[in-house]
N, C-alpha and C positions, 0 to 999 in steps of 0.2 A: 486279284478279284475273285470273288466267292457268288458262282450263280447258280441259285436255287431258289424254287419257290417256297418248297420248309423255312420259314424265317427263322422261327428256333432254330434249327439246323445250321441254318447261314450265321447265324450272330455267335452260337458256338466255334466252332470252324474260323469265322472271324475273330477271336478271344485270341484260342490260340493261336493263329500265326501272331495276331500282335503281342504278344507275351514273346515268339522267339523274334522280334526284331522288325519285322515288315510292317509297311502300311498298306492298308488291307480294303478294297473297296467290296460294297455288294449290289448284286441286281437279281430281281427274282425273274427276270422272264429273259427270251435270248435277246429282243427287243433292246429294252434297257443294256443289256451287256455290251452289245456292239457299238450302242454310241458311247458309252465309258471307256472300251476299244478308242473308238475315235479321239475323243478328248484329253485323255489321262495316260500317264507315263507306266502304263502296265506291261511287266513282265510276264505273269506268269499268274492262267487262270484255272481255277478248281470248278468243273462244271457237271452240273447233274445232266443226267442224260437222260429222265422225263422230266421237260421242261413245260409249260402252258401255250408257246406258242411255235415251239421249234425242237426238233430234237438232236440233243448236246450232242449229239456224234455228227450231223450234220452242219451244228453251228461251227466244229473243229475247223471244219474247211472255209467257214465265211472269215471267222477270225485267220487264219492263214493268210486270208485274201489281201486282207486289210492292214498286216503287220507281221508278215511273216516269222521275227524273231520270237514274237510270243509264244511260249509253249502252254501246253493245253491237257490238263490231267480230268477224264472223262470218271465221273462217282456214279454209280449205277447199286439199287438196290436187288437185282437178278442179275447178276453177269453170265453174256451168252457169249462164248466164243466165236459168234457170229457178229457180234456190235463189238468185240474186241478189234476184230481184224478190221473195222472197218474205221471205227478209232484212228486204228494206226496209219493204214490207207491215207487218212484225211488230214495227216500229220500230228495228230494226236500224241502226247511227249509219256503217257501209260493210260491204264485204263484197269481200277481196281473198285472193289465190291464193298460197300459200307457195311461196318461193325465188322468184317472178315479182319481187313486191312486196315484198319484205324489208325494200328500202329507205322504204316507206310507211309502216310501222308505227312509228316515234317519232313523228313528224309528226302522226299519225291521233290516236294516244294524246293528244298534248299540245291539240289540236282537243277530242275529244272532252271530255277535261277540262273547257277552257271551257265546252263546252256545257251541261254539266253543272252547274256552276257557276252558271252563267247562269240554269237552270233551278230550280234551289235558291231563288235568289233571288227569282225570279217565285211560285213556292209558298209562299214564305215574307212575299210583300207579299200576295198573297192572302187565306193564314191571317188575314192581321191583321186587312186589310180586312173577311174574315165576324165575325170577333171585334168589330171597332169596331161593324160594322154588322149587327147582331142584336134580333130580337124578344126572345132569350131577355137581354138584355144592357139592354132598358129598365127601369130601375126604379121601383120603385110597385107597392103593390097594391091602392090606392083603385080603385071601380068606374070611376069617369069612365073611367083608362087604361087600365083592362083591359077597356075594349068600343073604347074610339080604338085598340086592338091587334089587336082578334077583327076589328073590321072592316079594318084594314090587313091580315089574314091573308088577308080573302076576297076583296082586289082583288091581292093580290100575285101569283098564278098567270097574271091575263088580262093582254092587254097594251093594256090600258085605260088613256087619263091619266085622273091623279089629281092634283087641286089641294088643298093641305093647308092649310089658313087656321088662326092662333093668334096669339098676343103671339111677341113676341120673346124667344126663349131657351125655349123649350117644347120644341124636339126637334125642329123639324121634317126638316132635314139627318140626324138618324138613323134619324129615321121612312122618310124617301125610300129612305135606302142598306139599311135591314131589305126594304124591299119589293120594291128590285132583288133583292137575294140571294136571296129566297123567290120567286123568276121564272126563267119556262125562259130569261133572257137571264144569268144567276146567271156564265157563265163567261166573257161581253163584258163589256168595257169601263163603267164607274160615270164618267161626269163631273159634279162640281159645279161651277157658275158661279153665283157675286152678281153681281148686275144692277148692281146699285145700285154696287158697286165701280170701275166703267167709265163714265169718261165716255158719251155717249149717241152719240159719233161713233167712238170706239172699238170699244164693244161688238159692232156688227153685225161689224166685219173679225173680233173673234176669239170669236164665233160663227160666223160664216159663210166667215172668209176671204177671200182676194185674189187676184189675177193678178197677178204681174210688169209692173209700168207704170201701176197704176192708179192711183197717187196718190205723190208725193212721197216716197222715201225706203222705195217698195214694190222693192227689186230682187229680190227671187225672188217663187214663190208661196206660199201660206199656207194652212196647213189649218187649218179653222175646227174648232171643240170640235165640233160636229154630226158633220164626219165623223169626229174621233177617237172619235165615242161610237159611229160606225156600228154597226148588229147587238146596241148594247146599250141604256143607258139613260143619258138626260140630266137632270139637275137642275136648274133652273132657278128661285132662289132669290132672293126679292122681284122676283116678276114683273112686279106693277105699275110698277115702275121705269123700265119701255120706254117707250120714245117710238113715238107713233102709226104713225110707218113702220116702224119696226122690228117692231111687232106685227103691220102687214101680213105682212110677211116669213117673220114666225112663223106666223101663219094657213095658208099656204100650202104650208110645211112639212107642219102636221097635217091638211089635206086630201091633197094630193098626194104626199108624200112628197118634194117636191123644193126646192130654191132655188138662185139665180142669186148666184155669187159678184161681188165688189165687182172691177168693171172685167174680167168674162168675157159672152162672148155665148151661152154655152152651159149648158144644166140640171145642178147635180149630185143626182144622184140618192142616200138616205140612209134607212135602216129602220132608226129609232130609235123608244124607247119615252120620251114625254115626262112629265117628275113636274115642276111649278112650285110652288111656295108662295109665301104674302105674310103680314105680318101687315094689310093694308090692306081695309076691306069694298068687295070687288071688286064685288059688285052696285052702290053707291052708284057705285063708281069708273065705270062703266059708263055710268048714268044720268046724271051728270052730264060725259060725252062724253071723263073722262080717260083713259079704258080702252074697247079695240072690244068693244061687246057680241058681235059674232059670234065673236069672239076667247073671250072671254069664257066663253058656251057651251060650245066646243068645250074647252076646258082642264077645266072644274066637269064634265066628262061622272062625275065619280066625286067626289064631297067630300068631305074628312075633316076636323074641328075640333077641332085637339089643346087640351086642357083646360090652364087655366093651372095654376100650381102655388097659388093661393087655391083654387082651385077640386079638389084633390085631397087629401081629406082623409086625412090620417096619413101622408103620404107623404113631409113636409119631414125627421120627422126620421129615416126610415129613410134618407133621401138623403145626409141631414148625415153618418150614421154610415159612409156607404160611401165619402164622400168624405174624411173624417177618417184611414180605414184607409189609403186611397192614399198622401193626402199624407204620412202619416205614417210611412210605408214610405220613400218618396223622399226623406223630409230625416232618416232616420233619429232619430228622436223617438218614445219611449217614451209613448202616454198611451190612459189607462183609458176615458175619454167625457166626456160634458160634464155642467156641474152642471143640477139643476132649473132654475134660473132663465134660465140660457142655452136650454133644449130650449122654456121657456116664450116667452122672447122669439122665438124663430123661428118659434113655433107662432105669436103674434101679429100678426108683423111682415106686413106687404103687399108681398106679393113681386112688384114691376114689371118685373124683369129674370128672373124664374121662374129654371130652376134653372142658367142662366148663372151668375145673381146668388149663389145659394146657394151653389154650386162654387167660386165669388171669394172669396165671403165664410169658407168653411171654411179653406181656402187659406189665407187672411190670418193669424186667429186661432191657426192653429195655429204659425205662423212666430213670432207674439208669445208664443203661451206658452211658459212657464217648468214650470209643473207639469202632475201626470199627468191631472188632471182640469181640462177648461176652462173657465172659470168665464166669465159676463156681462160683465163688465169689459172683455174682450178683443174685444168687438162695433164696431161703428163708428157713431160719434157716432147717427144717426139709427135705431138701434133703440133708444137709451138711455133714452128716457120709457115702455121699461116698463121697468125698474130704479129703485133705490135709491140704489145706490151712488156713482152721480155727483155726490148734490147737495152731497156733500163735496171736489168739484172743478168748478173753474171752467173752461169749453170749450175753450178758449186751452192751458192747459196739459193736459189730453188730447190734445188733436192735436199739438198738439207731441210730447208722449211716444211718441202712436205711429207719427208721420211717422219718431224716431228710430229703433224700434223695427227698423222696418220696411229706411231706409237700411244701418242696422246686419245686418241678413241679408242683405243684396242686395251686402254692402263697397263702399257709397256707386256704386252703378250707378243714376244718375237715372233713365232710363227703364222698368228693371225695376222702381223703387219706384214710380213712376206708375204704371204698369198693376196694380201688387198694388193702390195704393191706391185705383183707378178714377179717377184725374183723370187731368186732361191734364198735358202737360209742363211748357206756361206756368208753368200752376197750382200745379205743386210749386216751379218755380222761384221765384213769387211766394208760397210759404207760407217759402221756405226764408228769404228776406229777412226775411219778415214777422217768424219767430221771430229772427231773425241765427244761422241755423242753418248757413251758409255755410262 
């Protein structure tokens, strides 16, 4: 957008940007501009700074207000290095002199664009990010979760670690990233790291990092996740996983604030807020020397015990239903809900993998069904003994049917049927013989 009250001026100005590609709006006063702001898909405005009803250096800051990614190139016919700085102050993306600089102005434009761009995109990984990672976003309305939430709300503002202890697949990972977001650290940096995913000679370089030279095939240096998370918050996910040195290292960290990169002789200094979880009993771990108690301590300063999903009653099939809506959306599949007898089986079933497991398992059934209501049947072998229906089938030929089932949505991609089906690869490869499904 081009605003200036010179209309000649502006309908020029506007020629050219639409010769190099842009669509170009104009308004001659700040008035008009701002609601063209409001309205219109504007990146990037060219504004004179004496305007009729406002001046350009101070509209920088209302457009700011109003769209932050817009950048904002101030045209001034005296430039005083006094309205420059103040331009930029106001987030102003340059601020240059007509007829000086004429020549600037494509170049600027095409810069500012990017920036803009650029900036889109950072707001828009963001949105996601508070969207993925939200209190308002956990589901369940059993008591257990809704006090492991009130109390995650009341550590979320300090910037106290918290250790979050439960089974595996409970939430802890969204439990962490709700409590960053609900923290004055909400506009730094969220890193997650599995422990347990890195070898134990690994893990320290990409937590902590390296020096050029310090080990074989280090030729530059390296920044460890610590200081990518500087100023915000780290996750540190199956903590027990660290080897006794490396929990040194960690220790030292949460007293000091500091640690010695792999092959530097000098401190880097780091103001991060640390969250670890495990599902392991860290006290036991302690006691029996696999975990530093003083480590130990210093991490449990805050503890939270997310409830398993046996343990959260009425909650399996609210989950089911909201995971049934997703998937069912994404593979474009019409269906009503599920029968009694399926809502029964999963009220009964022993959920080991809690609502990882449930999320799989919705996932699956629904790829298998055929109709709008999903019936028992379509469960996997081991919630079947509370059913009926199987003893009219022999085990061999269920899993066969729904190894096919399954191959058959995926157009024979073995890996993706592995992971629908929770085995391993082997494993399908050796069911696939087994049937001569080959």
């Amino acid at each position: 957008m081009v605003i200036d009250d010179e209309k000649k001026l502006a309908a020029l100005i506007t020629r050219i940007l639409e010769l190099e590609g842009f669509k170009v709006f104009q308004a001659h006063n700040g008035k008009d501009g701002l609601k063209l702001i409001g309205t219109e898909d504007i990146h990037v405005v060219i504004s004179d700074v004496k305007l009729p009803d406002v001046s350009g250096i101070d509209l920088v800051r209302q457009i700011k207000e109003k769209k932050p990614y817009v950048e904002v190139i101030n045209l001034t016919a005296y430039g005083t290095i006094s309205d420059g700085v103040r331009a930029i102050k106001n987030g102003g993306f340059d601020y240059i002199t007509k007829g000086d600089d004429n020549d600037k102005i494509i170049p600027l434009v095409f810069k500012a664009a990017e920036k803009s761009k650029l900036q889109m995109r950072v707001m828009n990984m963001e949105a996601k990010l508070t969207e993925r990672y939200s209190f308002d976003n956990i589901l369940g309305r059993s008591k257990t979760i809704r006090e492991s939430i009130e109390m995650a709300k009341r550590v979320a503002p300090t910037d106290t670690t918290v250790l979050l202890l439960g089974e595996t697949g409970t939430g802890k990972e969204v439990f962490a990233g709700a409590i960053h977001q609900e923290s004055r650290r909400r506009d730094r940096p969220f890193v997650a790291v599995n422990c347990s995913s890195f070898p134990p000679e690994l893990l320290e370089s990409e937590l902590f990092g390296y020096k050029a030279g310090a080990f074989t095939g280090a030729a530059k240096d390296k920044r460890g996740l610590f200081e990518e998370a500087n100023q915000g918050t780290i996750f540190l996910d199956e903590v027990g996983e660290m080897s006794l040195d490396l929990q040194a290292k960690l220790l030292r960290v949460l007293e000091n604030r500091t640690f010695i990169k792999i092959g530097d002789t000098q401190t880097t200094k780091v103001n991060v807020r640390i969250l670890a979880a495990t599902n392991r009993d860290m006290q036991q771990e302690a006691e029996t020397g696999h975990f530093r108690l003083d480590l130990y301590y210093r991490l449990s300063v805050f503890t939270l015990t997310l409830p398993s999903l046996n343990e959260r009653e009425g909650d399996v099939e609210l989950i089911a239903r909201h995971y049934l809506k997703e998937f069912a959306a994404k593979v474009n599949k019409r269906v009503e809900g599920f029968s009694p007898g399926f809502i029964k089986a999963l009220n009964t079933h022993n959920w080991k993998g809690n609502i990882r497991e449930l999320k799989n398992t919705i996932e699956r059934v629904l790829i298998l069904a055929d109709e709008s209501v999903i019936g028992e049947e379509l469960l996997p072998v081991d919630f079947r003994h509370h059913t009926t229906w199987s003893k009219s089938l022999d085990l061999e030929t269920v899993e066969k049917q729904h190894i096919l089932k399954v191959l058959t949505h995926v157009r024979g991609n073995k890996t993706e049927a592995a992971r629908l089906l929770n085995i391993g690869l082997t494993t399908l490869y050796r069911k696939l013989d087994q049937y001569k499904l080959n």
